[in-house]
mmCIF file of the N, C-alpha and C atoms, coordinates in Angstrom:
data_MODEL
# 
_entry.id   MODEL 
# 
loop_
_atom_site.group_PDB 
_atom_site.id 
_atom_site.type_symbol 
_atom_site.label_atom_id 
_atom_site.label_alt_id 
_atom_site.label_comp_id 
_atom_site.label_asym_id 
_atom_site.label_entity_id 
_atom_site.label_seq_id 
_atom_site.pdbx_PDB_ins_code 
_atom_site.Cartn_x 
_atom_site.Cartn_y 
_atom_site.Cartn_z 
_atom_site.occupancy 
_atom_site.B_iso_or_equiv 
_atom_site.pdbx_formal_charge 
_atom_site.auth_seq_id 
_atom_site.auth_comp_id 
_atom_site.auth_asym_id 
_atom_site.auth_atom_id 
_atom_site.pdbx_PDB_model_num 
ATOM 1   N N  . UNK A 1 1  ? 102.176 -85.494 145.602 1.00 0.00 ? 1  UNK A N  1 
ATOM 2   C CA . UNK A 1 1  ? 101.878 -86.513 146.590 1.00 0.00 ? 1  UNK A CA 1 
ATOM 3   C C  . UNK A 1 1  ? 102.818 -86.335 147.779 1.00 0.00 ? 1  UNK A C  1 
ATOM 4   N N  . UNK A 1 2  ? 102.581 -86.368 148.904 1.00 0.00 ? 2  UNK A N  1 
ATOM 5   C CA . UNK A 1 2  ? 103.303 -86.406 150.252 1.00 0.00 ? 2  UNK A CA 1 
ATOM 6   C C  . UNK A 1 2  ? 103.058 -87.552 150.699 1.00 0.00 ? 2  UNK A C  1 
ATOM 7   N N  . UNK A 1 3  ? 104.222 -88.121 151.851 1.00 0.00 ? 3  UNK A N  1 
ATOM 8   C CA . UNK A 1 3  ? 103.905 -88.950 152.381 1.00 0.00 ? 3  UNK A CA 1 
ATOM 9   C C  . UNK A 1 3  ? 104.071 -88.761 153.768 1.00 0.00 ? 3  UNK A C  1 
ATOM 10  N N  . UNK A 1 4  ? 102.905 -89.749 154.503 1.00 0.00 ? 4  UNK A N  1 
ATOM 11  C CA . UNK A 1 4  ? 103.278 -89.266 156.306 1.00 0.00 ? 4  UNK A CA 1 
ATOM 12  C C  . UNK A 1 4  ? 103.409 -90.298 156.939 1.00 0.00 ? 4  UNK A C  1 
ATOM 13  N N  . UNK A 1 5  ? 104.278 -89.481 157.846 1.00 0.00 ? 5  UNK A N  1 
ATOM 14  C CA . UNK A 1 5  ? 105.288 -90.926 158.545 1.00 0.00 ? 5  UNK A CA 1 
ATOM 15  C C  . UNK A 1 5  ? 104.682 -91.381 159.694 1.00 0.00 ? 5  UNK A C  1 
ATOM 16  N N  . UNK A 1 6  ? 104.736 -92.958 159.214 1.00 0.00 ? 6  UNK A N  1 
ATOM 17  C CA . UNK A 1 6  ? 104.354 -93.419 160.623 1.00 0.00 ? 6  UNK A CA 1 
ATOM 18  C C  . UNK A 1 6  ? 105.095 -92.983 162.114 1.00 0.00 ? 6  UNK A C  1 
ATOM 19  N N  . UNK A 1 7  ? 103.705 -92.807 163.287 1.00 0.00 ? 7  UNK A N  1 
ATOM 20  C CA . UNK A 1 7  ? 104.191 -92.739 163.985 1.00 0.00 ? 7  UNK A CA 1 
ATOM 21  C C  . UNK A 1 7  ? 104.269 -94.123 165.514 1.00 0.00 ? 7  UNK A C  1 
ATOM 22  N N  . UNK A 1 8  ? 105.223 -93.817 166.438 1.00 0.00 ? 8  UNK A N  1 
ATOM 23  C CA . UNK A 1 8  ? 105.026 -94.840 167.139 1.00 0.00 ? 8  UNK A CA 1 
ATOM 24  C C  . UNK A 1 8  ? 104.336 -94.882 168.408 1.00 0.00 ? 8  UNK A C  1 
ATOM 25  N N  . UNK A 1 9  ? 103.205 -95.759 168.429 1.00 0.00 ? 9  UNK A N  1 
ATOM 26  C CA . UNK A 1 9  ? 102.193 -95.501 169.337 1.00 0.00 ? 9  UNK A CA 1 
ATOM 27  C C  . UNK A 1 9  ? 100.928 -94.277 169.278 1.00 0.00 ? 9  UNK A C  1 
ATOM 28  N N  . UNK A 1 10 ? 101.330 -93.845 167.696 1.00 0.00 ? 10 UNK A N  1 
ATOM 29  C CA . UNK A 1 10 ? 100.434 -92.729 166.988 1.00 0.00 ? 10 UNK A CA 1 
ATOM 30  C C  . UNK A 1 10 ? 100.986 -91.366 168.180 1.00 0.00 ? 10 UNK A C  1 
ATOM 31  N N  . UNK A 1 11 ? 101.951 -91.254 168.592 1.00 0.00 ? 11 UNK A N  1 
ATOM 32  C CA . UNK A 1 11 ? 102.129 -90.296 169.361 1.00 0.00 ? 11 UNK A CA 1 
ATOM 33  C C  . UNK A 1 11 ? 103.944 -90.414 168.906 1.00 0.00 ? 11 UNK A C  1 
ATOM 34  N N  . UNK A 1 12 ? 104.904 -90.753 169.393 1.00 0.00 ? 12 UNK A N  1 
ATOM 35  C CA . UNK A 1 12 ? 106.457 -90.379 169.005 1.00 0.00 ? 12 UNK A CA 1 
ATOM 36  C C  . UNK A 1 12 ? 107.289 -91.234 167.651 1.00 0.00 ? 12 UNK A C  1 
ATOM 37  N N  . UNK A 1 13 ? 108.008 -90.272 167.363 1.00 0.00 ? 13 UNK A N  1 
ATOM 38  C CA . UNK A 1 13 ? 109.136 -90.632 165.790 1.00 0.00 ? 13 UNK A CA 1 
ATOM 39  C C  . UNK A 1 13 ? 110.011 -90.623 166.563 1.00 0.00 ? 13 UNK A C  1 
ATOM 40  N N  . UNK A 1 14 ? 110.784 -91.895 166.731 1.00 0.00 ? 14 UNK A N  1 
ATOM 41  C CA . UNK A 1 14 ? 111.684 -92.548 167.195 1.00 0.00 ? 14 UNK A CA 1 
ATOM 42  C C  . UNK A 1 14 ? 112.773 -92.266 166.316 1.00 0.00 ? 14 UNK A C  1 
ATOM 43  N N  . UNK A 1 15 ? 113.730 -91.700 166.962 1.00 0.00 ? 15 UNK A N  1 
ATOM 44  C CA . UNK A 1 15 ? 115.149 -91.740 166.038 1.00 0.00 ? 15 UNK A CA 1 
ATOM 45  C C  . UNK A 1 15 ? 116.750 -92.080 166.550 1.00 0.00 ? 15 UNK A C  1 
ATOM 46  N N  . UNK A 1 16 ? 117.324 -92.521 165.540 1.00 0.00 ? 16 UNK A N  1 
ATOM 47  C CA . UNK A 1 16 ? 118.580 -92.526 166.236 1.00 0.00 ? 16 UNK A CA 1 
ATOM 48  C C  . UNK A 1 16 ? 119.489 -91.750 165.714 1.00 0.00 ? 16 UNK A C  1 
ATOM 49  N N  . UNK A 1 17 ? 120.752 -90.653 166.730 1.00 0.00 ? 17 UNK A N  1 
ATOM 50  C CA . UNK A 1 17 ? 121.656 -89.982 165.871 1.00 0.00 ? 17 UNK A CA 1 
ATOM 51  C C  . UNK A 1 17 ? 122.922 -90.439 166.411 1.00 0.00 ? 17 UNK A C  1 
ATOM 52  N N  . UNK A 1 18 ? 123.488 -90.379 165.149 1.00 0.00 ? 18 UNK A N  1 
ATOM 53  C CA . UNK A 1 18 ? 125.070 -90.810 165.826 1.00 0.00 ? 18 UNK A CA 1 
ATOM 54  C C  . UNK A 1 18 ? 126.198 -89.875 164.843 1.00 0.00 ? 18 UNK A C  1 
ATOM 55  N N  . UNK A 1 19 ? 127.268 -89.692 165.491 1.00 0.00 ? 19 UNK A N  1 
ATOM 56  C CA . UNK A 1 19 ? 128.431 -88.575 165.130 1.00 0.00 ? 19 UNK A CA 1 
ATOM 57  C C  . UNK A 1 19 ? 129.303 -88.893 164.395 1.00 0.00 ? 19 UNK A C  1 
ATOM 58  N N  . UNK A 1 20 ? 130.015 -89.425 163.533 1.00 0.00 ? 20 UNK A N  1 
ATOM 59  C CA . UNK A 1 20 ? 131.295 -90.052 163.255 1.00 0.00 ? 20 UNK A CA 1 
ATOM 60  C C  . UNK A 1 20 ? 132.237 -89.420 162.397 1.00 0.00 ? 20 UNK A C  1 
ATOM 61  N N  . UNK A 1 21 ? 133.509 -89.672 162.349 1.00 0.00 ? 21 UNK A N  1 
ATOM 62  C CA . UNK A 1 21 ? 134.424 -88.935 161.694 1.00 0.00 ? 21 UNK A CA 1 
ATOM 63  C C  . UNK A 1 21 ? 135.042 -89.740 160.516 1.00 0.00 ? 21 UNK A C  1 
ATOM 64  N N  . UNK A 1 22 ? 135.029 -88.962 159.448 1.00 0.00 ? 22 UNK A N  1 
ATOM 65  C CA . UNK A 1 22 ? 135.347 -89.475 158.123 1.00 0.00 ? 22 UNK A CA 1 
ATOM 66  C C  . UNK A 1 22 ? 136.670 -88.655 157.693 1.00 0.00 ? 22 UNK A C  1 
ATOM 67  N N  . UNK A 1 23 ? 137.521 -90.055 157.564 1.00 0.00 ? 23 UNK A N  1 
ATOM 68  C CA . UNK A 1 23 ? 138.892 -89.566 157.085 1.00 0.00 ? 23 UNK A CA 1 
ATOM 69  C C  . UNK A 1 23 ? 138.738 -88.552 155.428 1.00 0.00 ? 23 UNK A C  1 
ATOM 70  N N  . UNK A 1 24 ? 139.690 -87.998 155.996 1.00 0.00 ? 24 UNK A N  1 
ATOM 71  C CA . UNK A 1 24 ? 139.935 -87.257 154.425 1.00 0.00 ? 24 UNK A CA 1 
ATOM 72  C C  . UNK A 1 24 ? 141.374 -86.753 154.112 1.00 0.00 ? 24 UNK A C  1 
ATOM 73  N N  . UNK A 1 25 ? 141.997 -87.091 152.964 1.00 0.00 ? 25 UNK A N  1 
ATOM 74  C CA . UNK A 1 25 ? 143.359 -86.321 152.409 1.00 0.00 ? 25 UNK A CA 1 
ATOM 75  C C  . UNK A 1 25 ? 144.006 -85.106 153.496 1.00 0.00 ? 25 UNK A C  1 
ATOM 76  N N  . UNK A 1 26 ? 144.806 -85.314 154.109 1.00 0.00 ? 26 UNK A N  1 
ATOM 77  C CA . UNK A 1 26 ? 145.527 -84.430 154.497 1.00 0.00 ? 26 UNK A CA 1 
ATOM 78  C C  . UNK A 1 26 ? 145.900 -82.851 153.922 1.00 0.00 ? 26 UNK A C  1 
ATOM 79  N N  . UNK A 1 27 ? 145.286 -82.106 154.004 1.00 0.00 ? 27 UNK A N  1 
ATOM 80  C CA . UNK A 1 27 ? 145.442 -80.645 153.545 1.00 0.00 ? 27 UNK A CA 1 
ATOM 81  C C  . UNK A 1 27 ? 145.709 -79.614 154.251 1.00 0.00 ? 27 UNK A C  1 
ATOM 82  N N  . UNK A 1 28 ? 146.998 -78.743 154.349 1.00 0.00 ? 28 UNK A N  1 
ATOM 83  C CA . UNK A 1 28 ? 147.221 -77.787 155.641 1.00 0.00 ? 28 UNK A CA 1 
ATOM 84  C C  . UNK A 1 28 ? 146.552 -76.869 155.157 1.00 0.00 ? 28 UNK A C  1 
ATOM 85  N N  . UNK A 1 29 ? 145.724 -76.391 154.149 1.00 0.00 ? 29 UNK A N  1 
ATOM 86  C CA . UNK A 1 29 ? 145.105 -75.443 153.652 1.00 0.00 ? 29 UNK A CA 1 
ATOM 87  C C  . UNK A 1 29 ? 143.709 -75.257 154.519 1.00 0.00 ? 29 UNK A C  1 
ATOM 88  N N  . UNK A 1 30 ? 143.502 -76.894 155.056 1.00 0.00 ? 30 UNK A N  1 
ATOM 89  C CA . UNK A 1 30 ? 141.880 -76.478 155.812 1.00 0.00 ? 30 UNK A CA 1 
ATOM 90  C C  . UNK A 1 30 ? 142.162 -76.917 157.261 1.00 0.00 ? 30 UNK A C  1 
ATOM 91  N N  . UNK A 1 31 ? 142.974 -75.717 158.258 1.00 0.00 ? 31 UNK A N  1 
ATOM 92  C CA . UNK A 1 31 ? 143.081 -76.556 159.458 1.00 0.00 ? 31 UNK A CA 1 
ATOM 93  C C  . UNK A 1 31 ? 141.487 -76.630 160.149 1.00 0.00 ? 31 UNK A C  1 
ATOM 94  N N  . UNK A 1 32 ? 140.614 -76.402 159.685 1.00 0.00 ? 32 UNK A N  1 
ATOM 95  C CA . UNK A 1 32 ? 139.157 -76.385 160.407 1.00 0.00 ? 32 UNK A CA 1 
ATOM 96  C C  . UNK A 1 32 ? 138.893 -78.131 160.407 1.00 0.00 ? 32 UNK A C  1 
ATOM 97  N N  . UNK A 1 33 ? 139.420 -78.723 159.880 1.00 0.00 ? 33 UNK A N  1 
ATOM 98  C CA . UNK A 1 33 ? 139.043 -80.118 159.332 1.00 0.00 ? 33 UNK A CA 1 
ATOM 99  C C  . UNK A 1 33 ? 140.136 -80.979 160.010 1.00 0.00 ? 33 UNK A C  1 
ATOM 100 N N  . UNK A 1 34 ? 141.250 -80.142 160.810 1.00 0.00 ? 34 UNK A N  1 
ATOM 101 C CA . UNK A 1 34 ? 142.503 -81.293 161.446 1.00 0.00 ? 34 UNK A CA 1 
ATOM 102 C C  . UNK A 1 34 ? 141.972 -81.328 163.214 1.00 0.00 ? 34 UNK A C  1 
ATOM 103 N N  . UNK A 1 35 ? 142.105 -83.127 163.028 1.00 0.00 ? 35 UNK A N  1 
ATOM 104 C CA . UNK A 1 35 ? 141.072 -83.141 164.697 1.00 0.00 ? 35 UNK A CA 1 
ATOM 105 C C  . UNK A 1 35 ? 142.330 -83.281 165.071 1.00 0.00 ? 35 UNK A C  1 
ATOM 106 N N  . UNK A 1 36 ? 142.550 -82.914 166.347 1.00 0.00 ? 36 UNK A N  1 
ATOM 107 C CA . UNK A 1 36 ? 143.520 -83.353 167.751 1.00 0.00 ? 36 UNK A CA 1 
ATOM 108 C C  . UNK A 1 36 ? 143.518 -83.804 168.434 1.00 0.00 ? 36 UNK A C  1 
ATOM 109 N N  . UNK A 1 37 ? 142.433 -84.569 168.667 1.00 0.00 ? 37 UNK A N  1 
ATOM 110 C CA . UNK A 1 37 ? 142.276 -85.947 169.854 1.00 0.00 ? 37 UNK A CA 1 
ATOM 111 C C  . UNK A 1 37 ? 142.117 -87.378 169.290 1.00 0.00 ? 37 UNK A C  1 
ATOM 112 N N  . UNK A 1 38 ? 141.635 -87.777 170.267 1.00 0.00 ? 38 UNK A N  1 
ATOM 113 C CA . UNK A 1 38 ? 142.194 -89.356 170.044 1.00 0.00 ? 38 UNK A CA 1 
ATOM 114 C C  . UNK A 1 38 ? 143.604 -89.617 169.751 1.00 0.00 ? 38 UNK A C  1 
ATOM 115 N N  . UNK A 1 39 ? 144.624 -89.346 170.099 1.00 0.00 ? 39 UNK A N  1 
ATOM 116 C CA . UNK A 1 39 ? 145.983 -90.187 170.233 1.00 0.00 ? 39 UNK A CA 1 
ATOM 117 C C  . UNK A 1 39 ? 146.441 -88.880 169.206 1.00 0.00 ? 39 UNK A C  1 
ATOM 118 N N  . UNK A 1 40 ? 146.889 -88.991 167.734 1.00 0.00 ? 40 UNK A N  1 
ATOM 119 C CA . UNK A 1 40 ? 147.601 -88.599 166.847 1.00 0.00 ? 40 UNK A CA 1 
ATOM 120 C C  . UNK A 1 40 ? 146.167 -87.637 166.409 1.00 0.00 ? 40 UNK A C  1 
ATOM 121 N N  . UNK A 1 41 ? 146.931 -86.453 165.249 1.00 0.00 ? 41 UNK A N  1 
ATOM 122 C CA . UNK A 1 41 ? 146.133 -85.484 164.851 1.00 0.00 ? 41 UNK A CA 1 
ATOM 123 C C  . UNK A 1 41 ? 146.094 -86.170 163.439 1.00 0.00 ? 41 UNK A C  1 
ATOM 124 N N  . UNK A 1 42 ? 144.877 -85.784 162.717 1.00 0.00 ? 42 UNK A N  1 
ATOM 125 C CA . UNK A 1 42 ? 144.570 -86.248 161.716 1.00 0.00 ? 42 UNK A CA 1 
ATOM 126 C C  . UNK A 1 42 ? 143.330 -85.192 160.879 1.00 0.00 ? 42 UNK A C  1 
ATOM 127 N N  . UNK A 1 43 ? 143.399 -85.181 159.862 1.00 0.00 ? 43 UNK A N  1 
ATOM 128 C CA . UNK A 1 43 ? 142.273 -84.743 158.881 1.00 0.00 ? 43 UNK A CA 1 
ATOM 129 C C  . UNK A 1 43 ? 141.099 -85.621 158.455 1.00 0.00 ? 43 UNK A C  1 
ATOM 130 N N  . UNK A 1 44 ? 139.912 -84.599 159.135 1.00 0.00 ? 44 UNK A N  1 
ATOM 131 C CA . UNK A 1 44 ? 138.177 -85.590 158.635 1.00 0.00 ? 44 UNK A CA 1 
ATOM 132 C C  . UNK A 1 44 ? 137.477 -84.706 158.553 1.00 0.00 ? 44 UNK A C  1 
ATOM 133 N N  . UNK A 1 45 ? 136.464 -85.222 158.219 1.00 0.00 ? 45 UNK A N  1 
ATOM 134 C CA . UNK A 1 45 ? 135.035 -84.172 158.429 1.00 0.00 ? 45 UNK A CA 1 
ATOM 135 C C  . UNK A 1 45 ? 134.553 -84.862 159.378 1.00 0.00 ? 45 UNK A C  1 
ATOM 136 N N  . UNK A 1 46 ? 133.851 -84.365 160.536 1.00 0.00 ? 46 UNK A N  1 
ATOM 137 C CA . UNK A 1 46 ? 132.485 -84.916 161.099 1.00 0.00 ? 46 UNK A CA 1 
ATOM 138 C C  . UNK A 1 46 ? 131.407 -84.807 160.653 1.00 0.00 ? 46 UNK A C  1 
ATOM 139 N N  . UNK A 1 47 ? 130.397 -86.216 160.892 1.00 0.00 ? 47 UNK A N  1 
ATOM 140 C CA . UNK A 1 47 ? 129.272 -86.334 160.398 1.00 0.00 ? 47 UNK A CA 1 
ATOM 141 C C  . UNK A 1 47 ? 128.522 -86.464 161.325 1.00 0.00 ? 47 UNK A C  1 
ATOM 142 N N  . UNK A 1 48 ? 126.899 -86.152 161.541 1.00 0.00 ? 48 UNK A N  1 
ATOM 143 C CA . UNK A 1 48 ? 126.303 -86.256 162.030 1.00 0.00 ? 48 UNK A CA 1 
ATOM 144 C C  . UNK A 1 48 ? 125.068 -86.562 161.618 1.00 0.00 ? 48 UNK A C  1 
ATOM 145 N N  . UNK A 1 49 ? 124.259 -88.269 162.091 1.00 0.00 ? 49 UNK A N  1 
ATOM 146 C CA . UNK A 1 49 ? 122.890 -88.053 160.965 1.00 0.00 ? 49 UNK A CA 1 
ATOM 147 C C  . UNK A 1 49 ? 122.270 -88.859 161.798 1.00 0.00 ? 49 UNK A C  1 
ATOM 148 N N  . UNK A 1 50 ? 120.714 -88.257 161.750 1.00 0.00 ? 50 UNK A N  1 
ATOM 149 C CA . UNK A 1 50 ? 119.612 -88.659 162.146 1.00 0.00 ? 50 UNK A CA 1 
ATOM 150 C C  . UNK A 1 50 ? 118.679 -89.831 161.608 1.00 0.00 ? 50 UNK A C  1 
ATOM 151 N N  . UNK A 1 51 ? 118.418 -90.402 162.190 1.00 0.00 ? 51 UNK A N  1 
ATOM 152 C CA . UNK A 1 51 ? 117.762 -91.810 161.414 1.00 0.00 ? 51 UNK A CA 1 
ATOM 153 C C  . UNK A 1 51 ? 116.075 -91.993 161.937 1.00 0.00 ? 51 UNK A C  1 
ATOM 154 N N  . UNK A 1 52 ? 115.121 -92.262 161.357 1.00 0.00 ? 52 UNK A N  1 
ATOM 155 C CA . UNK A 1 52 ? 113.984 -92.606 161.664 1.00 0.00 ? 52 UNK A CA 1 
ATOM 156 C C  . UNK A 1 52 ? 113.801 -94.436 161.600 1.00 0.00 ? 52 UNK A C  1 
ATOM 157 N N  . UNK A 1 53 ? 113.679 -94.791 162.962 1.00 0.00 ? 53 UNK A N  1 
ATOM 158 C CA . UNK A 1 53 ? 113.543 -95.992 163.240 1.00 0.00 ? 53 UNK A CA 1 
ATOM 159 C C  . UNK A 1 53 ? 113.160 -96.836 162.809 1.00 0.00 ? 53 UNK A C  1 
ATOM 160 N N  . UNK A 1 54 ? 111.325 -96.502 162.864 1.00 0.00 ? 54 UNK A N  1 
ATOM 161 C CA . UNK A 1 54 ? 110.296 -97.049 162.165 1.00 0.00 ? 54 UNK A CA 1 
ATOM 162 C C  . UNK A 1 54 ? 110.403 -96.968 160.292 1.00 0.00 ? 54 UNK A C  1 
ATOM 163 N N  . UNK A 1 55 ? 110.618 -95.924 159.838 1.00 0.00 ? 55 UNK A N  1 
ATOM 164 C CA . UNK A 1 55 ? 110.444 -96.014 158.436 1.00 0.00 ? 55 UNK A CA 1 
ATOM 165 C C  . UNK A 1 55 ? 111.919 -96.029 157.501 1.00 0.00 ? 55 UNK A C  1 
ATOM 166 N N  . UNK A 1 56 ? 113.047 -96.266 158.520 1.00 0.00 ? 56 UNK A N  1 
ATOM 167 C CA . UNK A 1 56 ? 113.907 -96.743 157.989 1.00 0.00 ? 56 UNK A CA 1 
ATOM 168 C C  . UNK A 1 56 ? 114.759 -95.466 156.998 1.00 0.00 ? 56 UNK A C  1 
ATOM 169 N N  . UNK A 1 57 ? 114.412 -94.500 157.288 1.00 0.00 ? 57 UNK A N  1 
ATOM 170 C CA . UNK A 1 57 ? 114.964 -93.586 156.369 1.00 0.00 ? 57 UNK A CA 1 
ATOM 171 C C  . UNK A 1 57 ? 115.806 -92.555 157.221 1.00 0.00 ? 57 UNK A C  1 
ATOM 172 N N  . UNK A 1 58 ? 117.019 -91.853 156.891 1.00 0.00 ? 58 UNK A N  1 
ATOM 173 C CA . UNK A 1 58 ? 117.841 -90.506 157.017 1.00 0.00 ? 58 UNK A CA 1 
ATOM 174 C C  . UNK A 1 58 ? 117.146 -89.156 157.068 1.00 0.00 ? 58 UNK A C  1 
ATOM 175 N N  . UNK A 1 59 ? 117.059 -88.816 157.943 1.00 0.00 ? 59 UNK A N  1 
ATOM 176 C CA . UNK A 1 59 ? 116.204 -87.698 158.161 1.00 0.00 ? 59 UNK A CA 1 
ATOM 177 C C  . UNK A 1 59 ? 117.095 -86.113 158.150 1.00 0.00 ? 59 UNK A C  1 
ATOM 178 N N  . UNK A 1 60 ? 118.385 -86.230 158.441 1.00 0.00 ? 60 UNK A N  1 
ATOM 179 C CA . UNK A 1 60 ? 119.124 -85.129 158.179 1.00 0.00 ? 60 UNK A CA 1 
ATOM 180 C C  . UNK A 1 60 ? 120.320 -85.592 158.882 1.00 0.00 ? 60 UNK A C  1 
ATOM 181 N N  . UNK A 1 61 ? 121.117 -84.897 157.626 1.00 0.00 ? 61 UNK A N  1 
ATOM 182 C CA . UNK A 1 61 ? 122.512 -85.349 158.507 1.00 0.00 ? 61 UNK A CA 1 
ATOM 183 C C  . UNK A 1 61 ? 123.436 -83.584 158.435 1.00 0.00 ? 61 UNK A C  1 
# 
């Protein structure tokens, strides 16, 4: 079974994406993961995820 997503105005999938940074344990082993801005340096991952408006679901992050 598949399911198909509503669309809006039967023509666009409305989405929203937004970026955010998620703290994580301090490790000098992964400097790929130590940010340097915003004020002080710190360890996160960035996230990034796509949202579908209308059907309320995560579409990829």
């Amino acid at each position: 079974m598949t399911s198909v997503s509503s669309l809006y105005k039967g023509k666009y999938r409305p989405m929203g994406v937004d970026g955010s940074a998620v703290s994580i344990l301090s490790n000098p082993n992964e400097p790929q993961n130590l940010l340097t801005g915003h004020g002080r340096a710190h360890w996160a991952l960035h996230f990034n995820a796509a949202f579908d408006l209308i059907n309320r679901y995560y579409l990829d992050y």
